[in-house]
Structures are given as structure tokens and as C-alpha cells.
C-alpha positions as semicolon CSV with decimal commas, in nm:
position;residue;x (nm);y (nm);z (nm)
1;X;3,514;18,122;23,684
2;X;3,470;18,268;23,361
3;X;3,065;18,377;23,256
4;X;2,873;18,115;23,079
5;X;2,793;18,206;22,721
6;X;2,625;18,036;22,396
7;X;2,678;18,071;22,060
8;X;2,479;18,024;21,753
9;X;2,633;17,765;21,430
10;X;2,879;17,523;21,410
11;X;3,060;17,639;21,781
12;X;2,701;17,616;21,929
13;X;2,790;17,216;22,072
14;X;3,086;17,305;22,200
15;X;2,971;17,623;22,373
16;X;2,603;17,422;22,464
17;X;2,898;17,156;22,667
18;X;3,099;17,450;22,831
19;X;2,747;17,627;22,968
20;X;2,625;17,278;23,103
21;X;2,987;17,234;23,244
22;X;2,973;17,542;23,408
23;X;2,629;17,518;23,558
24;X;2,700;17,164;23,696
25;X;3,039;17,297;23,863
26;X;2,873;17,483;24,123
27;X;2,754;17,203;24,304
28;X;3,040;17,034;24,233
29;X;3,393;17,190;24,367
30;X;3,650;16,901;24,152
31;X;3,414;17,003;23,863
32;X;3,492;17,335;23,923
33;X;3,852;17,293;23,974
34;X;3,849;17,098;23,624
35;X;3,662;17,353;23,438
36;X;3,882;17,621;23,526
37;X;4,175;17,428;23,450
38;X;4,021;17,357;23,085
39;X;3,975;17,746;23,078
40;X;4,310;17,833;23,126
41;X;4,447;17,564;22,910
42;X;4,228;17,693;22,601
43;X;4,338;18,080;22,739
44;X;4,736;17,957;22,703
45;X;4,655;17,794;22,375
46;X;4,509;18,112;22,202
47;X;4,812;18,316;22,279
């Protein structure tokens, strides 16, 4: 799982969601599974 990070302006909602997203995953393994999914989707997408 990627680190957790937070950004400052018009980003800051969508990085605010990814951070809580990642904190909740580790106490919850299909969260987890999700989230990384999402990460490598938006990874794939950027290339």
C-alpha cells in the first residue's frame, strides 16, 4: 500500500478521501484490496 499523503488547494478533498481511505483499510482487508486496486488504476492511467 502506497504512503498516505495530503495536499494543500483544490486536490486537498481528493487527497483528504484517499488518507481517510487508507487509514480505514487497515482494519478492513476488502477495503484494502479496493484501495489498492484504485491505486493501480490511477498508476495505469497516468502513463
Amino acid at each position: 500500500m502506497s504512503k498516505p499523503f495530503v495536499a494543500i488547494g483544490k486536490a486537498s478533498a481528493k487527497n483528504a478521501a484517499y488518507l481517510a481511505t487508507q487509514i480505514l483499510a487497515t482494519s478492513d482487508a476488502g477495503l484494502a484490496e479496493r484501495a489498492a486496486k484504485d491505486t493501480e488504476l490511477q498508476a495505469s492511467l497516468k502513463k
